[in-house]
N, CA, C and O atoms as a GROMACS GRO file, in nm:
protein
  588
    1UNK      N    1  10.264  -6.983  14.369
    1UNK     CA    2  10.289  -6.982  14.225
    1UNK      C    3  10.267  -7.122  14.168
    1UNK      O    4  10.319  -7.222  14.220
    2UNK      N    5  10.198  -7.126  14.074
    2UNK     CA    6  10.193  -7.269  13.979
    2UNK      C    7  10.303  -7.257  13.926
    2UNK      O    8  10.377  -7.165  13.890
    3UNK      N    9  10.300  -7.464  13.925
    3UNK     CA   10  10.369  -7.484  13.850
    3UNK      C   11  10.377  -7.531  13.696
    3UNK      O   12  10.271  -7.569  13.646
    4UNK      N   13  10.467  -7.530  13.637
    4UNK     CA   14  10.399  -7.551  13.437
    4UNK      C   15  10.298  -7.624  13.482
    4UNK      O   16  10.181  -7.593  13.502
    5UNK      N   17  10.389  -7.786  13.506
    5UNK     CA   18  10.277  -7.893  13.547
    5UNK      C   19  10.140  -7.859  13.547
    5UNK      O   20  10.049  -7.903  13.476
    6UNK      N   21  10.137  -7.768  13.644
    6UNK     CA   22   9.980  -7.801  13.698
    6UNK      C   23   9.923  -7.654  13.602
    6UNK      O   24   9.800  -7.642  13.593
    7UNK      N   25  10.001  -7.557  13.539
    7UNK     CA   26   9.933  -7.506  13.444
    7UNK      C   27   9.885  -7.571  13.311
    7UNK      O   28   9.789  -7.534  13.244
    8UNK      N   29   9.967  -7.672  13.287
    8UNK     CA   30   9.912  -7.741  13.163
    8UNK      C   31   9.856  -7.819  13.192
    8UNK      O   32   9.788  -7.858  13.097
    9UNK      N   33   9.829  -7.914  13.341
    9UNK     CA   34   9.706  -7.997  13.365
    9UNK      C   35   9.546  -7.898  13.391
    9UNK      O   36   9.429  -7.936  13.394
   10UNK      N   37   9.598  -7.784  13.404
   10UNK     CA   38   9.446  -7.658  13.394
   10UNK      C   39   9.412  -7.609  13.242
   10UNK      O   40   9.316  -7.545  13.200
   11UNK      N   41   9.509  -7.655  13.186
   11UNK     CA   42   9.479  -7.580  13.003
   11UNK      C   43   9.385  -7.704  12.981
   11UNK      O   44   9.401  -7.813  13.038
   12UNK      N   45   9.286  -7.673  12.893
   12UNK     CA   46   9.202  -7.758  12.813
   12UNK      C   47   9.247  -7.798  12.749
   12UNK      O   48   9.292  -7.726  12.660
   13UNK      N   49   9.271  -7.952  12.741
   13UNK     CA   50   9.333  -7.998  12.624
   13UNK      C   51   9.221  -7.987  12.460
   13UNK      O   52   9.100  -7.973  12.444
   14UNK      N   53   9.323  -8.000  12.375
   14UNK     CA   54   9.230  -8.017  12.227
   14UNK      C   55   9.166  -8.078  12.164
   14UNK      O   56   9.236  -8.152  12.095
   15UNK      N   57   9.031  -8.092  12.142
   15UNK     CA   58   8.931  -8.211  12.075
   15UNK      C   59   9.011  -8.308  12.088
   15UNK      O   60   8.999  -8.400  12.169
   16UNK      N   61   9.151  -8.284  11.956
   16UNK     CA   62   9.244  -8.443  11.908
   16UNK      C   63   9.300  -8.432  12.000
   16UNK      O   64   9.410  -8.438  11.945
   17UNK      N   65   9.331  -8.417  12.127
   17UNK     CA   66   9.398  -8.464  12.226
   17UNK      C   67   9.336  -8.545  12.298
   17UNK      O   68   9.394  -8.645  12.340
   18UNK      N   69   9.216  -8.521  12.326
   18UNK     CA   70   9.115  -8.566  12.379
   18UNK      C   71   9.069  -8.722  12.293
   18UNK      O   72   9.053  -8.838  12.329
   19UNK      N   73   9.065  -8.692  12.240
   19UNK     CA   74   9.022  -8.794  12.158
   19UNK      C   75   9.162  -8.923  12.119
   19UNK      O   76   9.126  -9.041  12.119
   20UNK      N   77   9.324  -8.890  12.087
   20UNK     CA   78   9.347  -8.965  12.122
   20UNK      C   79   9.391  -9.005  12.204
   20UNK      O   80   9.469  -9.100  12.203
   21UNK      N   81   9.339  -8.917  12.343
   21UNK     CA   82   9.346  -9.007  12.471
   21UNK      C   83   9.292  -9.113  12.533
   21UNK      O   84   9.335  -9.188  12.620
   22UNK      N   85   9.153  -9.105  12.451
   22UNK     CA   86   9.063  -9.174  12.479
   22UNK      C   87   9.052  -9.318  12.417
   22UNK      O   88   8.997  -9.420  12.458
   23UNK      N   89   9.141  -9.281  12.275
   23UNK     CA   90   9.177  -9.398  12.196
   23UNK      C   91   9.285  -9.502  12.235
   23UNK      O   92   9.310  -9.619  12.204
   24UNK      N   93   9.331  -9.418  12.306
   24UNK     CA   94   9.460  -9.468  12.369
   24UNK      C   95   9.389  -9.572  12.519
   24UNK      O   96   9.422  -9.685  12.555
   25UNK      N   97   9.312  -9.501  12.561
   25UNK     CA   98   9.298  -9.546  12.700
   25UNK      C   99   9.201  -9.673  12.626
   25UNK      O  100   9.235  -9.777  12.681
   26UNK      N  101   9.144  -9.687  12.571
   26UNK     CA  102   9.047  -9.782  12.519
   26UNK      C  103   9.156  -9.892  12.454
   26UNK      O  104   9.178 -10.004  12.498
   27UNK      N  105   9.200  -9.846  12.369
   27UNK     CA  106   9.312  -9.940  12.331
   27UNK      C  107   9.425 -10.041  12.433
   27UNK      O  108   9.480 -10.148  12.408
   28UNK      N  109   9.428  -9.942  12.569
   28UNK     CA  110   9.496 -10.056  12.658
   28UNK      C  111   9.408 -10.074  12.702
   28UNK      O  112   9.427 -10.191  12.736
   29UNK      N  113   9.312 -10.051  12.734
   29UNK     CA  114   9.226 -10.120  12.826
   29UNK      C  115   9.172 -10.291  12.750
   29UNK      O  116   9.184 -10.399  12.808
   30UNK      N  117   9.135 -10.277  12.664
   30UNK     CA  118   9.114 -10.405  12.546
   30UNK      C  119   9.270 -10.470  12.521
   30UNK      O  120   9.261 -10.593  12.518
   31UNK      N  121   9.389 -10.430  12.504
   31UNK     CA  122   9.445 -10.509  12.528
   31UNK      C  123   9.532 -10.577  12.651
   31UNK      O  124   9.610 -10.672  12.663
   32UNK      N  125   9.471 -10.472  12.742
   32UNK     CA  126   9.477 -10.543  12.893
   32UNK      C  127   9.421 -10.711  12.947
   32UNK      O  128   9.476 -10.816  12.980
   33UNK      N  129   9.271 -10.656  12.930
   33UNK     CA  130   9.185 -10.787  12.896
   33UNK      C  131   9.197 -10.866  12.850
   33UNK      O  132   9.171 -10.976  12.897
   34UNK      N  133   9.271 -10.830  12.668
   34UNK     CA  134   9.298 -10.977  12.593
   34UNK      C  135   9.432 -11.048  12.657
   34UNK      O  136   9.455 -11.167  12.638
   35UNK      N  137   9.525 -10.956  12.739
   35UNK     CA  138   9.587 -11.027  12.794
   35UNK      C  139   9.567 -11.163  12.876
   35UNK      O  140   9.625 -11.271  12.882
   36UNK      N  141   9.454 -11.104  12.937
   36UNK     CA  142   9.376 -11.226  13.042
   36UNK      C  143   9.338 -11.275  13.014
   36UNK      O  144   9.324 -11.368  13.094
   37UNK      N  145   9.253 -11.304  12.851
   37UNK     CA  146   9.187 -11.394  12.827
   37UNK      C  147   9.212 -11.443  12.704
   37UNK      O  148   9.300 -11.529  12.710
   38UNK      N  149   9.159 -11.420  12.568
   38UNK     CA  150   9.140 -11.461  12.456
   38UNK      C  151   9.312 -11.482  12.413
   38UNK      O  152   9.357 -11.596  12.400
   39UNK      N  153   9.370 -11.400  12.400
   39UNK     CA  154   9.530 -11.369  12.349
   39UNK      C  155   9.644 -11.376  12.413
   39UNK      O  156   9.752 -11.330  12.378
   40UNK      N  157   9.607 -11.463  12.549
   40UNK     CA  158   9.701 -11.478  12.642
   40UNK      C  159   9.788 -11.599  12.555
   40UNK      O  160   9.907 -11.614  12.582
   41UNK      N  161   9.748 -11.652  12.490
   41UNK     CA  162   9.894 -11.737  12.444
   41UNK      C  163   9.972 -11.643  12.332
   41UNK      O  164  10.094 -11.655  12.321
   42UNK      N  165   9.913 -11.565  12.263
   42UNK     CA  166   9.934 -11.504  12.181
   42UNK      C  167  10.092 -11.380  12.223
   42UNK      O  168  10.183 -11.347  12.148
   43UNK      N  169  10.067 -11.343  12.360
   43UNK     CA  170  10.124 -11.246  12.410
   43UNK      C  171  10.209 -11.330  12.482
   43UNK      O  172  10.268 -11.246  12.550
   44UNK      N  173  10.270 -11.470  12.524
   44UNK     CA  174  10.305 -11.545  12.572
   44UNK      C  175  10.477 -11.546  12.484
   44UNK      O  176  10.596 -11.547  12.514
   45UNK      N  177  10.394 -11.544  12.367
   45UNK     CA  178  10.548 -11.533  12.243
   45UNK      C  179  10.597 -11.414  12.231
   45UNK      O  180  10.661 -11.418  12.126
   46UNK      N  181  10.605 -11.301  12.280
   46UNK     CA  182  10.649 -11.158  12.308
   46UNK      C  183  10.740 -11.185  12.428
   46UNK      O  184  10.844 -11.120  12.418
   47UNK      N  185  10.734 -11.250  12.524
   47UNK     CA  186  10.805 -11.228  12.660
   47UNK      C  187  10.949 -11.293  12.625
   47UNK      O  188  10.954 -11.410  12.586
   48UNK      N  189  11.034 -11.238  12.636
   48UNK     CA  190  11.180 -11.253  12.576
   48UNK      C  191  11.200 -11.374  12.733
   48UNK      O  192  11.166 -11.349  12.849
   49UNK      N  193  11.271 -11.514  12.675
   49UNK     CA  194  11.242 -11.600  12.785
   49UNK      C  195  11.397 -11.587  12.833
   49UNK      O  196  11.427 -11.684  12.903
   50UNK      N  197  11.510 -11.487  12.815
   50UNK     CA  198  11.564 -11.414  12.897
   50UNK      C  199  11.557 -11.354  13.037
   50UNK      O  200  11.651 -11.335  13.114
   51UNK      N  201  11.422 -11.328  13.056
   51UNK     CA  202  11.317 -11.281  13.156
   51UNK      C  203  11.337 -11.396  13.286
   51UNK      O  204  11.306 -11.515  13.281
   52UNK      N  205  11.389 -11.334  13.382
   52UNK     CA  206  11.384 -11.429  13.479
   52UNK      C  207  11.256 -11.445  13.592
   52UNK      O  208  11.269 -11.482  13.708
   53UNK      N  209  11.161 -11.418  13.542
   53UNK     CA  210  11.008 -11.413  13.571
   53UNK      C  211  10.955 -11.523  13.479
   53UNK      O  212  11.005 -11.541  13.368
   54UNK      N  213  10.850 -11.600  13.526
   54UNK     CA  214  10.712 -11.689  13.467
   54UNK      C  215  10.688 -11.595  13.332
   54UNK      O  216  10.669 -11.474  13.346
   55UNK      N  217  10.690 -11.653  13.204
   55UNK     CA  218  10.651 -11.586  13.137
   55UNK      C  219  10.489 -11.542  13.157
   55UNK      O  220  10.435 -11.432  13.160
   56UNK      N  221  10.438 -11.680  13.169
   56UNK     CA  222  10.287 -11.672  13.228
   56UNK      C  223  10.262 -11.528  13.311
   56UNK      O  224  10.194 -11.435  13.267
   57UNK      N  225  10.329 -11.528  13.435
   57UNK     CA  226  10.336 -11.391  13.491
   57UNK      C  227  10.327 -11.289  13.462
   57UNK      O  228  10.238 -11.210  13.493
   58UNK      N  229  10.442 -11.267  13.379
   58UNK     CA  230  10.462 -11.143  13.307
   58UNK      C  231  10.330 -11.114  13.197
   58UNK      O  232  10.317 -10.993  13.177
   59UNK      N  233  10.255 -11.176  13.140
   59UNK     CA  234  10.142 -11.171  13.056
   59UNK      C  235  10.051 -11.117  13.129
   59UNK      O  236   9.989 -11.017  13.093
   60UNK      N  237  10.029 -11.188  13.257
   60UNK     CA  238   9.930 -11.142  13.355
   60UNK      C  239   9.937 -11.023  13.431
   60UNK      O  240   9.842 -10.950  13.458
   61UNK      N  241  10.074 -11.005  13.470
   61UNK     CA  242  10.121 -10.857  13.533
   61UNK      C  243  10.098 -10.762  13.432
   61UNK      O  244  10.013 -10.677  13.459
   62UNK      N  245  10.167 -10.752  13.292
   62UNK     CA  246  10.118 -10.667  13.200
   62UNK      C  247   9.983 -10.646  13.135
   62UNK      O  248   9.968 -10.553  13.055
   63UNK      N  249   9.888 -10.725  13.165
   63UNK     CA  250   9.759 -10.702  13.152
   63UNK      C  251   9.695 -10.598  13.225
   63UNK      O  252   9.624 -10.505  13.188
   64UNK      N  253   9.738 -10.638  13.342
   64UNK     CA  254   9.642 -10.600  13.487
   64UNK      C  255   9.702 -10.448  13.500
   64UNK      O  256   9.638 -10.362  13.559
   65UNK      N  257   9.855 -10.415  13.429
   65UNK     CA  258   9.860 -10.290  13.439
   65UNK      C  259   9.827 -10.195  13.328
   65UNK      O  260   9.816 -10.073  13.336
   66UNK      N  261   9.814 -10.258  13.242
   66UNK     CA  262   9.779 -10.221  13.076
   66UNK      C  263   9.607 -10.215  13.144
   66UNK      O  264   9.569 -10.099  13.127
   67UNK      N  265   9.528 -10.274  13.193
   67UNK     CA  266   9.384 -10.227  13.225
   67UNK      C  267   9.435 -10.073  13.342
   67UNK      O  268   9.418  -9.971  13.274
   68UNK      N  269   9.470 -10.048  13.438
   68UNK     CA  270   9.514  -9.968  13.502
   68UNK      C  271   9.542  -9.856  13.448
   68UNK      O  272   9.492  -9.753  13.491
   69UNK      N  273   9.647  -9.859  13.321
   69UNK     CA  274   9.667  -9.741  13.283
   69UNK      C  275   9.551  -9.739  13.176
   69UNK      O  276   9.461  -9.656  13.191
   70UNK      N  277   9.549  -9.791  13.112
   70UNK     CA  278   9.379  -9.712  13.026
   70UNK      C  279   9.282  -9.688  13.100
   70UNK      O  280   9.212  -9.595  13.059
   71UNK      N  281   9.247  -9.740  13.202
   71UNK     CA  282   9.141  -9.654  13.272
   71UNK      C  283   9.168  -9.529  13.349
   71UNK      O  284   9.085  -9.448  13.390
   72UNK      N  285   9.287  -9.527  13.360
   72UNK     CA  286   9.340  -9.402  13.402
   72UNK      C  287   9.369  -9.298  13.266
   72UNK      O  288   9.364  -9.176  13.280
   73UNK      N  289   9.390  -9.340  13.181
   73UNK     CA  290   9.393  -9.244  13.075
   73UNK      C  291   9.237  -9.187  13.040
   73UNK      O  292   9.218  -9.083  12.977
   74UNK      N  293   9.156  -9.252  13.080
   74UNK     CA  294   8.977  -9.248  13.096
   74UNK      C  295   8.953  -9.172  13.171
   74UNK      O  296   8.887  -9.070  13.151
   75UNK      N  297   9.013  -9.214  13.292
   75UNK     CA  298   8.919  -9.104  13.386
   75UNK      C  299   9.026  -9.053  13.525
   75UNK      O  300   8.974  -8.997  13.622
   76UNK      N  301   9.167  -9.076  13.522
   76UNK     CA  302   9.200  -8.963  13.613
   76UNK      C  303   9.291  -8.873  13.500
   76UNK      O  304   9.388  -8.903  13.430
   77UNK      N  305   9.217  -8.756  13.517
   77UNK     CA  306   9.189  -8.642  13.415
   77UNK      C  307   9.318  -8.536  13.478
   77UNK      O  308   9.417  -8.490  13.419
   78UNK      N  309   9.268  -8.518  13.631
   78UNK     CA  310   9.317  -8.432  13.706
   78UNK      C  311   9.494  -8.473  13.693
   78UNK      O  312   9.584  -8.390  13.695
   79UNK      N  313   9.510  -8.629  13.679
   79UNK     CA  314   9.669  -8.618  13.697
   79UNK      C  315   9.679  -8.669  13.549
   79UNK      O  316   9.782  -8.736  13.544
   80UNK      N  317   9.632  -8.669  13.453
   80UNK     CA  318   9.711  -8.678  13.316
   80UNK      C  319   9.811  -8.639  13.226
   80UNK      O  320   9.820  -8.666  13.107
   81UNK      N  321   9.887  -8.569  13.303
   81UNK     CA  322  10.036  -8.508  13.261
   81UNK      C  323  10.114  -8.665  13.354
   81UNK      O  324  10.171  -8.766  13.312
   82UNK      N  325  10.086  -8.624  13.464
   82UNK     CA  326  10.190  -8.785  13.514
   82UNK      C  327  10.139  -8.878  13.459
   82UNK      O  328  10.227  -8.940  13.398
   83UNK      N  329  10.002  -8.942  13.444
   83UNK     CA  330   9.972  -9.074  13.336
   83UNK      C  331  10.008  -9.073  13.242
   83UNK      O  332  10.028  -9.190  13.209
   84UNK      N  333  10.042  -8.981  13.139
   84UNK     CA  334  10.109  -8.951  13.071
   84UNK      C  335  10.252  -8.986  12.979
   84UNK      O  336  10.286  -9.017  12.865
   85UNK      N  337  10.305  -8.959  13.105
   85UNK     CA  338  10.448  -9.009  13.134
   85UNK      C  339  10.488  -9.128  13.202
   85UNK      O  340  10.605  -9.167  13.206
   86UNK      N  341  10.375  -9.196  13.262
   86UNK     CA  342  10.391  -9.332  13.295
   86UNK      C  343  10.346  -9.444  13.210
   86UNK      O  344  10.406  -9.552  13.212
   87UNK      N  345  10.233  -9.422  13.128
   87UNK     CA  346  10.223  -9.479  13.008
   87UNK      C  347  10.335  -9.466  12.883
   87UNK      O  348  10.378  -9.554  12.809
   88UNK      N  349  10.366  -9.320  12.887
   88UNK     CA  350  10.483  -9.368  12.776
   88UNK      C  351  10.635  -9.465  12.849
   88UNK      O  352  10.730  -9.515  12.788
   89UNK      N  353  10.605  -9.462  12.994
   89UNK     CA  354  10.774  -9.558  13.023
   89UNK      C  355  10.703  -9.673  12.988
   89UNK      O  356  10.757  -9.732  12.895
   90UNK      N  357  10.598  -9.729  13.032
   90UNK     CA  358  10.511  -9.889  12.991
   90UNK      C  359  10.582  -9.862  12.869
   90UNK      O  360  10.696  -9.905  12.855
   91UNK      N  361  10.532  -9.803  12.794
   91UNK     CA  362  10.578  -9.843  12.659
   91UNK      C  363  10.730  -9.900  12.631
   91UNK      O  364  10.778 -10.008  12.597
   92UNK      N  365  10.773  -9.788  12.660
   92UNK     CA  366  10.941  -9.820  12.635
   92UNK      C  367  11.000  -9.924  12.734
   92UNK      O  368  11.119  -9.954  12.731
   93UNK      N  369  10.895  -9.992  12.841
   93UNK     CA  370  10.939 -10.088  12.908
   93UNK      C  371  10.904 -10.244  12.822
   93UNK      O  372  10.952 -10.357  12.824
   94UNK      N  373  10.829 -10.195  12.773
   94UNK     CA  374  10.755 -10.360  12.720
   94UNK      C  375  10.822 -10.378  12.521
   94UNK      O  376  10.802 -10.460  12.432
   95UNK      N  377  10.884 -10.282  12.532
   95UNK     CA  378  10.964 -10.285  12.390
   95UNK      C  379  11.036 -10.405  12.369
   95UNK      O  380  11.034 -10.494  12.284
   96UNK      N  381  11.110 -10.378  12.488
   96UNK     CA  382  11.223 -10.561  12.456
   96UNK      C  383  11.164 -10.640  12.352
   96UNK      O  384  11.209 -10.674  12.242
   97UNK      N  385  11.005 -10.672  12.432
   97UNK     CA  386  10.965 -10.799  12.386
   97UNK      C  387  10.909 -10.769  12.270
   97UNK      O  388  10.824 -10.853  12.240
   98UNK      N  389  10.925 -10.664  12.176
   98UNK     CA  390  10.860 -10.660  12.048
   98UNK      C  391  11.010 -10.703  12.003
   98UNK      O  392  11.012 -10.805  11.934
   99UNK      N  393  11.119 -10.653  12.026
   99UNK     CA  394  11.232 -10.673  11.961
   99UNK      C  395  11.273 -10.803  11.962
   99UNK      O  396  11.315 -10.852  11.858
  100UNK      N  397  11.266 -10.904  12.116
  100UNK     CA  398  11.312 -11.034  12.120
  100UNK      C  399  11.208 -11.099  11.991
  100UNK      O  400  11.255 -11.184  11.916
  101UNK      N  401  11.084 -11.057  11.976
  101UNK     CA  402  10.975 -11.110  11.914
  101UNK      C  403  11.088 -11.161  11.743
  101UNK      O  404  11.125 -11.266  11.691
  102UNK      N  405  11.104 -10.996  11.709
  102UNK     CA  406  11.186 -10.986  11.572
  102UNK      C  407  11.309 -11.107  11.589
  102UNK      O  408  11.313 -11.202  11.512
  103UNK      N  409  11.392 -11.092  11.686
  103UNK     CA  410  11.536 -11.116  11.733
  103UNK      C  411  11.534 -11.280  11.698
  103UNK      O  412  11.612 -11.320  11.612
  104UNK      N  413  11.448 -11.370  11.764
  104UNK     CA  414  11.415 -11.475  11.786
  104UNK      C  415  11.282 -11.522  11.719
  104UNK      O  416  11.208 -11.606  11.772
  105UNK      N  417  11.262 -11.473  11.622
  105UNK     CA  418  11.177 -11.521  11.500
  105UNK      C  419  11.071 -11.583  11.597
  105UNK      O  420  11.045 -11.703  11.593
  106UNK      N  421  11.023 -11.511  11.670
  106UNK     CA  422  10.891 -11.578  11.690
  106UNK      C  423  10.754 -11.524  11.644
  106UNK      O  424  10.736 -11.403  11.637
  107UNK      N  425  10.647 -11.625  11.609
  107UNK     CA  426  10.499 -11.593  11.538
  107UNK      C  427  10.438 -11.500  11.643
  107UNK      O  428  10.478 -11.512  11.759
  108UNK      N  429  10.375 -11.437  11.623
  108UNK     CA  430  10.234 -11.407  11.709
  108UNK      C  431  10.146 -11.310  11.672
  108UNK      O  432  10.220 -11.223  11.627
  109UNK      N  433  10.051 -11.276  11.664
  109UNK     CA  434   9.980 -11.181  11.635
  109UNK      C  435  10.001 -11.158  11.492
  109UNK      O  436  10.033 -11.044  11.459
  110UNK      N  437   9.984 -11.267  11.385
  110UNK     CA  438   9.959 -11.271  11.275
  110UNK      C  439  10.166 -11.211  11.223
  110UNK      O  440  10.201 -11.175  11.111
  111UNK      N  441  10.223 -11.218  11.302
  111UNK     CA  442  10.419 -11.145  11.261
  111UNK      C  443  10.465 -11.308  11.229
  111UNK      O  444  10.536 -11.386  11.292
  112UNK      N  445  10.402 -11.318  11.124
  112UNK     CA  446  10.520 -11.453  11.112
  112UNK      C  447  10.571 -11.424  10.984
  112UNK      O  448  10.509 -11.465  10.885
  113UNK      N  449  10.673 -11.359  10.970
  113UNK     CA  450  10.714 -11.329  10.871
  113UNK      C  451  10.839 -11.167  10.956
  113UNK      O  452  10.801 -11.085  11.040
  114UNK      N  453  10.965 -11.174  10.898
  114UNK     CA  454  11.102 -11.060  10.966
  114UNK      C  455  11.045 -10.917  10.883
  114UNK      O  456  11.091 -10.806  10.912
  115UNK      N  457  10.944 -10.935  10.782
  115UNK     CA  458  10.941 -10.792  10.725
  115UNK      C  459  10.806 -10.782  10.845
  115UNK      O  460  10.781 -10.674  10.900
  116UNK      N  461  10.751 -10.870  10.865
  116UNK     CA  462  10.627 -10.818  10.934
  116UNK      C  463  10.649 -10.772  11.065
  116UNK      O  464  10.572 -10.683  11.102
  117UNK      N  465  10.738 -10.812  11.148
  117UNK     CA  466  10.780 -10.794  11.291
  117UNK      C  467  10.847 -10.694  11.297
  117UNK      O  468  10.830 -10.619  11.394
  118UNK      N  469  10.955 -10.658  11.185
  118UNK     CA  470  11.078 -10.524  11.152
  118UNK      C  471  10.917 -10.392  11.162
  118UNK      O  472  10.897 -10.295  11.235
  119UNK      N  473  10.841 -10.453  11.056
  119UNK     CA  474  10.728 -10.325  11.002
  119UNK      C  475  10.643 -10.306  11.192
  119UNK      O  476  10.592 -10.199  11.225
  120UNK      N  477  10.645 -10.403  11.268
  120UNK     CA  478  10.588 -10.354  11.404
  120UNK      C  479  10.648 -10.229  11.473
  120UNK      O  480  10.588 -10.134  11.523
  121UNK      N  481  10.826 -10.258  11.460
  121UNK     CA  482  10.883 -10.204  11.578
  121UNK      C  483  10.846 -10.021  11.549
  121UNK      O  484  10.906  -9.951  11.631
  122UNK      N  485  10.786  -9.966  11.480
  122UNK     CA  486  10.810  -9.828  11.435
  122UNK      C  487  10.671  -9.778  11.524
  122UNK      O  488  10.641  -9.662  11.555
  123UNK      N  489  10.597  -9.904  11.554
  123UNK     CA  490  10.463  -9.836  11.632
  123UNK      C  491  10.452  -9.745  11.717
  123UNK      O  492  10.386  -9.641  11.717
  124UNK      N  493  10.586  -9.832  11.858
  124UNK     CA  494  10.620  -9.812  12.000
  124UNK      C  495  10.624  -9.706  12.031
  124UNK      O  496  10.575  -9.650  12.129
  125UNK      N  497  10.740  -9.633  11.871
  125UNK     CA  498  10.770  -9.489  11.933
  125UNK      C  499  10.621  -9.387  11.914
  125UNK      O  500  10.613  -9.283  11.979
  126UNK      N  501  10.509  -9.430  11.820
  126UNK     CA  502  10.411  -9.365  11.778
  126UNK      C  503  10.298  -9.377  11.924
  126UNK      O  504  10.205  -9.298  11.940
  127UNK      N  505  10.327  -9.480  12.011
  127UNK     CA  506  10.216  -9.520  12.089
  127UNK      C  507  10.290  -9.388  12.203
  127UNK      O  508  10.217  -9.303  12.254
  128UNK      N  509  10.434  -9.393  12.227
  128UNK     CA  510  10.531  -9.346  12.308
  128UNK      C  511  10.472  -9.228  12.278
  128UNK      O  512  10.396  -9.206  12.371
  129UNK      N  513  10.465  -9.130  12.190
  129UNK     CA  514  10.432  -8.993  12.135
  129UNK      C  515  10.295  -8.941  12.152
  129UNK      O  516  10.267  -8.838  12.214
  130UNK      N  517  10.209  -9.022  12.091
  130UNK     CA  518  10.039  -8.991  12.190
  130UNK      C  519  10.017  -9.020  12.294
  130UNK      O  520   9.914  -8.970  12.338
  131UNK      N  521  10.091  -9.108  12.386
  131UNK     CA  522  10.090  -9.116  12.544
  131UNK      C  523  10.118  -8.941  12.551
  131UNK      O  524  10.031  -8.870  12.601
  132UNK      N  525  10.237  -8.884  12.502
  132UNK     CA  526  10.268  -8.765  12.580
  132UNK      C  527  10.168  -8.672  12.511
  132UNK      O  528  10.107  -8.598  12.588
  133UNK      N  529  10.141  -8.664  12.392
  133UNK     CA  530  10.137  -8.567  12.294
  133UNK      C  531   9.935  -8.522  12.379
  133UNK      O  532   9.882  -8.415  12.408
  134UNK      N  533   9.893  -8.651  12.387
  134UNK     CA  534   9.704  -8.668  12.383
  134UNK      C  535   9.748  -8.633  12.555
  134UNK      O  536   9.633  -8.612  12.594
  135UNK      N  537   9.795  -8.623  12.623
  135UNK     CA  538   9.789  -8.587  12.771
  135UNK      C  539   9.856  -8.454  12.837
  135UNK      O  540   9.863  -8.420  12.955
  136UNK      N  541   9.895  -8.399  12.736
  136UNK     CA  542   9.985  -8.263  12.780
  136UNK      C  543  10.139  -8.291  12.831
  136UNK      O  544  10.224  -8.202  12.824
  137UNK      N  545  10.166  -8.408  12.878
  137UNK     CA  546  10.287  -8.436  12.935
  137UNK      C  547  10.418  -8.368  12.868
  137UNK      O  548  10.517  -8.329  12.931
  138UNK      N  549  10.400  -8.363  12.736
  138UNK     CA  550  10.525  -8.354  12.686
  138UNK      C  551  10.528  -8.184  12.631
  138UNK      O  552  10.626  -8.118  12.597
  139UNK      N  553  10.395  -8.146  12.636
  139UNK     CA  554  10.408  -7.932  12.650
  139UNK      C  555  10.437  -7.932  12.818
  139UNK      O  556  10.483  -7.841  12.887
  140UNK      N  557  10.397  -8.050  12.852
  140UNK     CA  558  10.410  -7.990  13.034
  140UNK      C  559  10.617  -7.979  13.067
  140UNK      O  560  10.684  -7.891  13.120
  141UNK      N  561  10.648  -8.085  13.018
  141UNK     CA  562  10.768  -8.078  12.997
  141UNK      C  563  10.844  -7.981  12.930
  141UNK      O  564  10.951  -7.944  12.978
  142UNK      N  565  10.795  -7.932  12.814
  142UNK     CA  566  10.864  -7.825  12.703
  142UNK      C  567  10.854  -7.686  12.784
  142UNK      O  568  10.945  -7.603  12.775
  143UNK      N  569  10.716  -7.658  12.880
  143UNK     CA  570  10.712  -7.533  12.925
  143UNK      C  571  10.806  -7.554  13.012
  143UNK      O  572  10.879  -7.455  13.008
  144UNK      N  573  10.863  -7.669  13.129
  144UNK     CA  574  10.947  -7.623  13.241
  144UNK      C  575  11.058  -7.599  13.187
  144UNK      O  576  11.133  -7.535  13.261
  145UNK      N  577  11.114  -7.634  13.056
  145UNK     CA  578  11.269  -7.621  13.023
  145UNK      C  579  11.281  -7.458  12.955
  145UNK      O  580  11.376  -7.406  12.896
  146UNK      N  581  11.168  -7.411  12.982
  146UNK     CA  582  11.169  -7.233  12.931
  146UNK      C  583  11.204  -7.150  13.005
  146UNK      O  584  11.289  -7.060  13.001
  147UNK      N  585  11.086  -7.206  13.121
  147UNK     CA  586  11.134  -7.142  13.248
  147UNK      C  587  11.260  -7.123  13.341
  147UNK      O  588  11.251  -7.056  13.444
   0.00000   0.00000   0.00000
């Protein structure tokens, strides 16, 4: 017997699912990269220096997995209910540092300004929602609690 899981990783997902999966996976994948390169100081002022890690580190670790999961939102297809759900914890893992960002008035990415950093935090949960919504994860979830 299947399980939801793997019945909703066999359903075709929908054009717009598809599509913003793809937006999604492109979107970390580019800001994976800019982690490493161009915007690495930029993303330097996000890491809440609470963090008992190299901030440096942490820029570089979150790059290298931010490329990982967008290419996996690209092209492993077959497990995109679990990428899914591991891209939306990234998300809700790397939140802190939008909040320390607000918390501790720091610039970056053009947020220099408390209405501009307050107006960020509403993204997370939107990025959190097409992680599940563009991958099936979160009907894959809704069907097991029926059953």
């Amino acid at each position: 017997m299947k399980s939801e899981s793997t019945t909703v990783q066999n359903q075709k997902p929908s054009i717009y699912q598809n599509a913003g999966r793809i937006i999604l996976g492109c979107f970390l994948l580019l800001a994976g990269i800019s982690h490493l390169t161009w915007s690495r100081t930029e993303f330097l002022a996000q890491v809440p220096p609470w963090l008992p890690i190299d901030p440096d580190w942490v820029v570089l670790l979150s790059g290298f997995v931010e490329i990982i999961l967008g290419l996996s939102l690209l092209f492993v297809l077959k497990q995109r209910v679990k990428v899914g759900w591991i891209v939306a914890l990234f998300f809700v893992l790397v939140f802190p540092g939008n909040i320390a960002q607000l918390v501790e008035h720091r610039n970056a990415f053009g947020l220099d300004t408390e209405a501009a950093r307050w107006a960020r935090l509403p993204f997370q949960p939107v990025l959190i929602i097409v992680a599940l919504w563009s991958t099936g994860a979160w009907q894959s979830w809704r069907n097991s609690k029926t059953n």
